[in-house]
Each structure stands twice: as C-alpha cells, then as structure tokens.
C-alpha positions as CSV (number, residue, x, y, z in Angstrom):
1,X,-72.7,-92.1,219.9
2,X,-69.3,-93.8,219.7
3,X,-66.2,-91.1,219.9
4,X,-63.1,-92.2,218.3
5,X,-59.6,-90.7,218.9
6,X,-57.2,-91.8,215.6
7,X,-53.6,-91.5,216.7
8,X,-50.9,-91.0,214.1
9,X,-47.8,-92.6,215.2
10,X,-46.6,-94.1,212.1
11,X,-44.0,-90.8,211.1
12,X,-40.5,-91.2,210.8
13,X,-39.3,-88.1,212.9
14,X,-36.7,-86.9,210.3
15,X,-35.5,-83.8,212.2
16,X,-35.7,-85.9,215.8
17,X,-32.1,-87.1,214.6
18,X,-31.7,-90.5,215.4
19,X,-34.4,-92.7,217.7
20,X,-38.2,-93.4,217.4
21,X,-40.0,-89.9,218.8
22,X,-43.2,-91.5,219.4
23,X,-42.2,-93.4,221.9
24,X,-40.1,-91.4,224.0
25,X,-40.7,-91.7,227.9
26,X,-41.7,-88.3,229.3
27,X,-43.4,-89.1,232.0
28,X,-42.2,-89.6,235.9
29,X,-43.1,-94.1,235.3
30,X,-41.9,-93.7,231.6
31,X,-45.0,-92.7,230.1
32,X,-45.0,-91.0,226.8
33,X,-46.9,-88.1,224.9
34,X,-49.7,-90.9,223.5
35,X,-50.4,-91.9,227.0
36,X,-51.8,-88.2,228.4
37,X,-53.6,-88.0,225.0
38,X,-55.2,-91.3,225.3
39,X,-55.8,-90.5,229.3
40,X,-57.3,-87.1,228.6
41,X,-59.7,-89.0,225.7
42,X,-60.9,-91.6,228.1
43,X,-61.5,-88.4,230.6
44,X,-63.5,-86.9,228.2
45,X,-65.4,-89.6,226.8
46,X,-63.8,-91.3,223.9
47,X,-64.5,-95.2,224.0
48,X,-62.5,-96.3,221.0
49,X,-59.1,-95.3,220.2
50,X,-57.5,-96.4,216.6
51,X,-53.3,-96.0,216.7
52,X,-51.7,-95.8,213.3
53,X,-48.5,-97.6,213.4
54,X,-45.9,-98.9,211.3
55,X,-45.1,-102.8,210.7
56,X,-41.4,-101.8,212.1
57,X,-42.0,-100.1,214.8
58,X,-44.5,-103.0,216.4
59,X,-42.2,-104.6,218.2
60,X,-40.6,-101.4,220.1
61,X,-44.5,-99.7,220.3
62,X,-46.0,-102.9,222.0
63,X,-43.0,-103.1,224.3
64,X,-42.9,-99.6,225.2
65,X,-46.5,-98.6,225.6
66,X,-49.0,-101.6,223.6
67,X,-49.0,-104.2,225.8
68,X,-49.7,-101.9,228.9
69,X,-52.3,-100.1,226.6
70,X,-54.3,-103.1,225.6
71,X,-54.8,-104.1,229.4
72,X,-55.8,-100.3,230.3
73,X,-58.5,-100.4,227.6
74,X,-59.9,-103.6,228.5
75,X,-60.2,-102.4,232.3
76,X,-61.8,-99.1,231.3
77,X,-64.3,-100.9,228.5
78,X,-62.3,-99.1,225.5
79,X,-61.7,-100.6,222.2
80,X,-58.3,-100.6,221.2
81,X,-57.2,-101.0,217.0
82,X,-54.4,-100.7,215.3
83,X,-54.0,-99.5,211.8
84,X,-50.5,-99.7,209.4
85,X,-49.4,-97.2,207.5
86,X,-47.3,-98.3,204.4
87,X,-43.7,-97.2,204.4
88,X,-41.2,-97.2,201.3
89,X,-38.8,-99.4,204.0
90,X,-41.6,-102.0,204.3
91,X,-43.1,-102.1,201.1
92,X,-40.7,-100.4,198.7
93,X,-42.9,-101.4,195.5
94,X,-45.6,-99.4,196.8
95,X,-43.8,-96.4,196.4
96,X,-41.4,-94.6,193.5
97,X,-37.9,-94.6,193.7
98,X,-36.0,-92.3,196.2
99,X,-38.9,-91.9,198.7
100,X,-37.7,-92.3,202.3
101,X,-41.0,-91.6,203.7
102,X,-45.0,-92.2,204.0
103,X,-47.4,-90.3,201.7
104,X,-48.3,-88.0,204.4
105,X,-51.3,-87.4,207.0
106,X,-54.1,-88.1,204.7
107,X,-52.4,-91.5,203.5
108,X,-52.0,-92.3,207.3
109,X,-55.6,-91.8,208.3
110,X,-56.8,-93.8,205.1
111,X,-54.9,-96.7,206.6
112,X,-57.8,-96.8,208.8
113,X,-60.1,-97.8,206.3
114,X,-62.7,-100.7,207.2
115,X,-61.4,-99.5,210.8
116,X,-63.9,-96.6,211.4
117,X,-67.3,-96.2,210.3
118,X,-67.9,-93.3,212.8
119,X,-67.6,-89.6,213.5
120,X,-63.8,-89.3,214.7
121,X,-60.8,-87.2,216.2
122,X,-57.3,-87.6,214.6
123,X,-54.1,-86.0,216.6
124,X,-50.5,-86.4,216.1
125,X,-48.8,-88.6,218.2
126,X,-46.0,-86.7,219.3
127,X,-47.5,-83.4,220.5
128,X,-49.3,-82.5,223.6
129,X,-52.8,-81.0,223.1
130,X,-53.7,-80.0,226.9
131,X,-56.6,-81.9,228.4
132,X,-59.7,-79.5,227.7
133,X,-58.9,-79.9,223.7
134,X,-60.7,-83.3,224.3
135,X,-63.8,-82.0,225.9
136,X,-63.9,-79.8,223.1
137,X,-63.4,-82.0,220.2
138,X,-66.7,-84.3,222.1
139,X,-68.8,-81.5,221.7
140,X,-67.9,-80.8,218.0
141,X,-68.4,-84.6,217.3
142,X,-71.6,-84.6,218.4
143,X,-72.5,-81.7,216.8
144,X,-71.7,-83.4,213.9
145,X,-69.7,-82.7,210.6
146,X,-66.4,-81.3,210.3
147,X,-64.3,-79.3,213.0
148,X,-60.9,-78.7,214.0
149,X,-59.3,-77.6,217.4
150,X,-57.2,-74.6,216.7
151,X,-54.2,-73.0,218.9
152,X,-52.5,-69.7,218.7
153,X,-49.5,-69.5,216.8
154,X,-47.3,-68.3,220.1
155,X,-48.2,-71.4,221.2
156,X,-46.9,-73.8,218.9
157,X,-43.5,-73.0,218.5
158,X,-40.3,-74.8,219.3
159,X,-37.0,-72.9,220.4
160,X,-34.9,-75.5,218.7
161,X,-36.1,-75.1,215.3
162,X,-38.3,-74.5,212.5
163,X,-41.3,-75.9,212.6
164,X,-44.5,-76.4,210.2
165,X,-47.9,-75.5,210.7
166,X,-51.4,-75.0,208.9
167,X,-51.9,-71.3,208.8
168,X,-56.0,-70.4,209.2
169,X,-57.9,-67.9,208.3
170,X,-61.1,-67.6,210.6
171,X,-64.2,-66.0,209.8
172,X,-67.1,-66.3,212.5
173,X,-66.1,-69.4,214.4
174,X,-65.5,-71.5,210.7
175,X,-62.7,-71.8,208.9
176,X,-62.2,-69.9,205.9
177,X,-58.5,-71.1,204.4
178,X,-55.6,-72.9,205.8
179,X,-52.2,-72.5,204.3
180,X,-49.6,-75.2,205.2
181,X,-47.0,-73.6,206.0
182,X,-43.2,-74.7,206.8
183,X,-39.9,-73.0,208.2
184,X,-42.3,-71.0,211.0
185,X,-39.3,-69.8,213.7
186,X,-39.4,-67.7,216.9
187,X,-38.3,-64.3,216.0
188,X,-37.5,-61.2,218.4
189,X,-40.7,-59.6,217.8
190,X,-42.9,-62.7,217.1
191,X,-42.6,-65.4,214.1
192,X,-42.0,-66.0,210.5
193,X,-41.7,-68.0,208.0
194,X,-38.9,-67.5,204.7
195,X,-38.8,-64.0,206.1
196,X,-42.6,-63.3,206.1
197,X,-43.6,-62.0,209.3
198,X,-46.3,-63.8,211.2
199,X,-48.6,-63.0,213.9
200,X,-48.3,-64.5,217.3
201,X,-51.9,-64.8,217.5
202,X,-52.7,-66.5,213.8
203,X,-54.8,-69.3,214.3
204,X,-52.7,-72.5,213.2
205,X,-53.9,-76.5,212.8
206,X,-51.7,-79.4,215.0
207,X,-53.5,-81.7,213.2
208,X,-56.3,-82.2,215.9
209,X,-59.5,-82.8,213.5
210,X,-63.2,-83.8,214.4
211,X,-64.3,-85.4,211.2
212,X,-67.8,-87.6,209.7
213,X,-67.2,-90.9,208.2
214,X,-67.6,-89.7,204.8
215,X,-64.1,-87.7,205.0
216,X,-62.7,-91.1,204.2
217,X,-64.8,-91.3,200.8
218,X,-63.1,-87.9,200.2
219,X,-59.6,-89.3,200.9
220,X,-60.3,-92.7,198.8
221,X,-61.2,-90.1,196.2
222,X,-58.4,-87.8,196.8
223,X,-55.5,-90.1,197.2
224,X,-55.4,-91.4,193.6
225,X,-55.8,-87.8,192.3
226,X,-52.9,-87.0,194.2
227,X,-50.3,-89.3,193.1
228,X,-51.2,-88.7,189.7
229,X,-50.6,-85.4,189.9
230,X,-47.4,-85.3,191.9
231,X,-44.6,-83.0,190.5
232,X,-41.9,-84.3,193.1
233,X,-43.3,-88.0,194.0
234,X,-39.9,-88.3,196.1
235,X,-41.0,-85.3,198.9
236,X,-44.6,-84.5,198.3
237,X,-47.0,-85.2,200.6
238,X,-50.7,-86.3,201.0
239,X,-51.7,-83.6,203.9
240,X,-55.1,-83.6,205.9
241,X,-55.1,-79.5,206.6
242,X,-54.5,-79.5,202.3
243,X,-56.8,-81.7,202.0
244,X,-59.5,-80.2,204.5
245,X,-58.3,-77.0,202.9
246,X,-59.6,-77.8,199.3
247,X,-63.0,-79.0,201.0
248,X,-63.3,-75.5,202.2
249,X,-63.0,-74.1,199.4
250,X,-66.1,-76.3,197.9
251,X,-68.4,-75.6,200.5
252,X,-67.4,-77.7,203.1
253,X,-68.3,-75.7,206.6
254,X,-65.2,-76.2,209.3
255,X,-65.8,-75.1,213.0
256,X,-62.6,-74.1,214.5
257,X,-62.8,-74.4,218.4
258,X,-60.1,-72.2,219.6
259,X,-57.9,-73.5,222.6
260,X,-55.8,-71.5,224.8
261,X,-53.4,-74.1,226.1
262,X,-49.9,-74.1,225.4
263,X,-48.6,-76.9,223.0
264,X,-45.5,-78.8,223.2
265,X,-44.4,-82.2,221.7
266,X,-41.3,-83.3,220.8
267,X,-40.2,-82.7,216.7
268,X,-36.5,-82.1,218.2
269,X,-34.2,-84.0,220.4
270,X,-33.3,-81.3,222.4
271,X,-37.3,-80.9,222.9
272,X,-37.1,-84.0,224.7
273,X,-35.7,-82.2,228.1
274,X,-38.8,-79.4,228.0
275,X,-41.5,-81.8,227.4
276,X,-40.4,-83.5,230.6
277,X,-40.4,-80.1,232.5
278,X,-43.6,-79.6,231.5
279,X,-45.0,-82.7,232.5
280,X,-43.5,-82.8,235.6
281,X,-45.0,-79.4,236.2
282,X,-48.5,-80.7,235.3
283,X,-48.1,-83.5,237.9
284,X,-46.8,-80.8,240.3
285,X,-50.5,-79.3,239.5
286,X,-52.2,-82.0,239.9
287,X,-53.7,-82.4,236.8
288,X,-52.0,-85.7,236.4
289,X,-51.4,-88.3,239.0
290,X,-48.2,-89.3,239.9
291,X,-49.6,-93.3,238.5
292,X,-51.4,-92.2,235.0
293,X,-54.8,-93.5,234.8
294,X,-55.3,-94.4,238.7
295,X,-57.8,-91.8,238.6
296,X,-60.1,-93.8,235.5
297,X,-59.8,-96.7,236.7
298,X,-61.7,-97.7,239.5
C-alpha cells in the first residue's frame, strides 16, 4: 500500500514576525524542520510525499530545500508533488475583502485534490514530531480509516508565547471530542487558556492526521458549507481538528496513538535558537547524522 506524508507549508507565520518560518535552517548543513520530517517518513516507510506550498514562496522553497529535495526523492525511489494553496496576496478575488490569510488547514489539504487518491498523513511544516510518530502513523494507515497521533499537552508548549492547540477528549484509545483551542500559555503550576486551567497531561492534536481518501469528499462537501456560513469571513478559518471534530460527533471512529516525545517547532522567532539546541542535541545522540539522509541512501 502506498503511504503518503502531506506537508503543509503554505502558512503565513503571523506571530514569527517578519521572515518565511518554513524554511528556516535548523540544522548543522542548513537543514530545516521539513527535512527531519521527510527523513523520519522515508525511515519509516512513506514513498510519496505531497508539500503544500504557496505560488510566492516557490522561488525561496526550491532554493532553500526543493531542488535538493527533488534529487533526494529520486535517489531513494519517492514521489515528490507539490500542491498550491490559494492566498488572498495571490489571488485576491478568491477571497473577501480584508483577509490577509489562507482559509485554514482543511482549505490547505483540499489543495491536494486530484493529488491523492490514497490513505495519507498530513503534518505541519514547522513543528518537529520526533521520529517514532512516523512508525506510528504507518501502522494506523494500514489499519485503515481515520487516526491521529496525539502528544501531551506539557509537551507542546512554547516559552515565548501563546500558543493554539486541539484539545481531546479520549475515551478507550478513540477520540471522543476535540476542542480547538487558542491562547494555551505555560503557567507556574501547569497551563491555561483565557484563565481556564489546563492539564499538563490533556491529550492535544499538532495536526499529525492518518486519514482515507474519502476525507477529501468530506472537505469538498465541507468547504462550501463553510464559507457560507462564516460570521467573520475576514479571520475565520477552515480547521482540520474542527473539521475531524464534527465527524466525530456523527459517528466517525478516530484512533488516537499517543506519543511521548517532546514537540518543538518554531511559531516564534525567538523559538528559532531552541529548535537548533534541540537538534543539535539529537545529532549529539545519534539519532541524526551529522549529513541528513546518508543513512537512506545507499
């Protein structure tokens, strides 16, 4: 069976302040987050990987990271796509006055339309999932249906702002609600959000989904309903863990497979410096080498 890893790249980074976050280097050779994610998918068995991108960003993603990509895949026998997400910069008819910014997840992984036609993973470019979050989201693919890696909440957070997550409840291994959630901070005694106190230990969604080819019937479907409906078509947002949210809540069974690695991605600028530190501890480990990918490719 063919395993697909969708990358969303195409976001504008509105609290980075100032710069393209996707494409940050991180690594010791200038690598950056979307390079350990697409390693650690090769590693684990993906053979197709789909980046959603942004007509004008091309030029900096290609020079940064596509053009090194493209010859990576073709070594290691991995399809490489691209997909376009439609921005009001780009294509300002295609959106209502005053919006500075995409649709949203959902809108970003319906770009991919005519693109995939098989079970697949969707992750966020800029965050760091920890390599074993790929072996798991193999198995739930080829399990079949729909499944989501989870992390704990203590896991997630950044210590240089707020940051927004989809809040789950779990009930025996599925998932039973997910609440999108904005303004989580660190607090003394754990985390909240607008003053309500949450636990450390709460399940939460990064946006790493396992999902069948008929979620994108549901999105086709979903999409129009949701622009229709908008009460604030300037801000609002089409949002996979809403949208896998109200499929939950009509039957649809979600199997959460919990990870214990620690998250950590870049949403800030001053993320940037701790993301390297991490990496550079994870070389120190071993689990990377010091040239990414030597180890795949034979």
């Amino acid at each position: 069976m063919r395993k697909t890893l969708v990358i969303m790249a195409a976001g504008i980074g509105s609290r980075y302040g100032g710069g393209i976050k996707q494409i940050e280097p991180v690594g010791r050779n200038g690598e950056i987050i979307i390079d350990f994610s697409i390693h650690d998918a090769i590693a684990a068995g993906f053979d197709k990987i789909v980046v959603i991108i942004r007509k004008d960003i091309e030029d900096d993603f290609n020079e940064v990271i596509g053009d090194r990509l493209k010859d990576i895949c073709e070594k290691l026998d991995v399809e490489l796509r691209y997909a376009y997400q439609k921005h009001p910069l780009t294509e300002p008819d295609e959106f209502p006055e005053g919006r500075k910014k995409p649709w949203g997840t959902g809108d970003a992984v319906l770009s991919c339309d005519g693109i995939i036609a098989e079970p697949f993973a969707v992750i966020n470019a800029d965050d760091y999932y920890g390599k074993a979050a790929f072996s798991q989201a193999v198995r739930l693919l080829e399990r079949g249906g729909y499944g989501m890696i989870g992390y704990r909440l203590g896991n997630t957070l950044s210590d240089n702002g707020a940051v927004t997550r989809g809040v789950c409840e779990v009930r025996e291994g599925k998932l039973t609600g997910i609440v999108e959630t904005s303004g989580i901070v660190r607090t003394q005694d754990g985390a909240e959000a607008g003053g309500r106190p949450l636990p450390l230990d709460a399940v939460v969604s990064m946006n790493f989904w396992c999902l069948p080819p008929e979620f994108m019937d549901a999105l086709r479907k979903g999409f129009p309903e949701f622009v229709s409906g908008l009460s604030d078509p300037v801000k609002e947002e089409y949002l996979l863990p809403s949208i896998v949210g109200d499929l939950v809540a009509s039957g649809t069974a979600v199997t959460v497979a919990e990870s214990e690695d620690m998250w950590f991605g870049v949403t800030y600028h001053e993320d940037k410096a701790y993301v390297v530190q991490e990496f550079e501890k994870l070389y120190e480990k071993g689990v990377y080498q010091d040239i990414l990918y030597s180890d795949l490719i034979r």
